[in-house]
C-alpha positions in Angstrom: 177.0 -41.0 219.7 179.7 -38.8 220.1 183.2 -39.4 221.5 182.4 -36.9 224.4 179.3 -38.8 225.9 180.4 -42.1 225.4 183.0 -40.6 227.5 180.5 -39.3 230.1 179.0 -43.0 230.1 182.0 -44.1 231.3 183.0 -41.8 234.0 179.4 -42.1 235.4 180.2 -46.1 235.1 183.5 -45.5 237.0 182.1 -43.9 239.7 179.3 -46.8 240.1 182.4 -49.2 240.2 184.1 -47.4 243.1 181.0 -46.9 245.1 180.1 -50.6 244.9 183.9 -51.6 246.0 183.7 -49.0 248.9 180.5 -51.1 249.9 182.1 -54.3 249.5 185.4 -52.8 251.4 182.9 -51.6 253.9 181.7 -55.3 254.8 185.6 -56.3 256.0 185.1 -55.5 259.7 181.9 -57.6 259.9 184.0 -60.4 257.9 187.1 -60.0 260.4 184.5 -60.7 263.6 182.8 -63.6 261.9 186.4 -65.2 261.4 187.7 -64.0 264.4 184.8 -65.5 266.2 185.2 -68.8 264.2 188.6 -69.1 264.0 189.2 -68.8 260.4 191.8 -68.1 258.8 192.1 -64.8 256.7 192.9 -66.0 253.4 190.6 -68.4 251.9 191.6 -69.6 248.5 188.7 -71.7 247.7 186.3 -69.0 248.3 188.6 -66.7 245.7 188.4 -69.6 243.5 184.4 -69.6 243.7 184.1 -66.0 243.2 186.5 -66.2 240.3 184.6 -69.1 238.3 181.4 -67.2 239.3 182.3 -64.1 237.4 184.3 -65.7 234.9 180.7 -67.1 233.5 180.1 -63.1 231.9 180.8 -62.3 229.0 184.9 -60.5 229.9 187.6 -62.4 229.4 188.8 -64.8 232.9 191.8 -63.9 232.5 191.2 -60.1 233.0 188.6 -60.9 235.7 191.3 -63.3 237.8 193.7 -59.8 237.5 190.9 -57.7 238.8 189.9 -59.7 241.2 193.4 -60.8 243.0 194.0 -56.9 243.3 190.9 -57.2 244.9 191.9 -59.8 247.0 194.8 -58.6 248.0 194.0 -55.5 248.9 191.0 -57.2 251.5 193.8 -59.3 253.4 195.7 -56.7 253.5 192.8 -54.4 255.4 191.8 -57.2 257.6 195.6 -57.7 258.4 195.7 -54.2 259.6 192.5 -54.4 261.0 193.3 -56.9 263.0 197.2 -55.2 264.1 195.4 -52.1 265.7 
C-alpha cells in the first residue's frame, strides 16, 4: 500500500474519532441534570478509574490511554463547570 492511502486511512480514521467525541461531548447536559438531580458531585474519580482499566485491556499502551483520556476528562468537567455557571 502506498504512503498516500495509508495516509487517507487515517484521516478518514480521524474524522471517525472526532465525530464519536462530539457524541460523547454531546451527552454532558443530560449527565449535568442526572447529577444535578442527584446531587453528585462533578468529578468522579472512580468512575475515571473504571473507564481507564476498561480501555487499558486493548491492545495500546495504558499509559497513552490514561493521557488520552485525562484530556478527556478534563475537558468534560470543564464543560459541565460552565454549563452549570450560565
Amino acid at each position: 500500500m502506498e504512503l498516500s492511502e495509508l495516509r487517507v486511512k487515517i484521516d478518514e480514521l480521524d474524522v471517525g474519532i472526532v465525530k464519536l467525541l462530539e457524541e460523547r461531548f454531546s451527552l454532558i447536559e443530560e449527565i449535568i441534570k442526572v447529577k444535578d438531580n442527584q446531587g453528585l458531585k462533578i468529578e468522579d474519580k472512580k468512575r475515571e478509574e473504571e473507564i481507564i482499566e476498561k480501555l487499558s485491556s486493548s491492545n495500546l499502551d495504558k499509559e497513552m490511554i490514561k493521557e488520552i483520556y485525562s484530556i478527556i476528562f478534563r475537558y468534560a468537567k470543564n464543560a459541565q463547570n460552565n454549563s452549570l455557571q450560565e
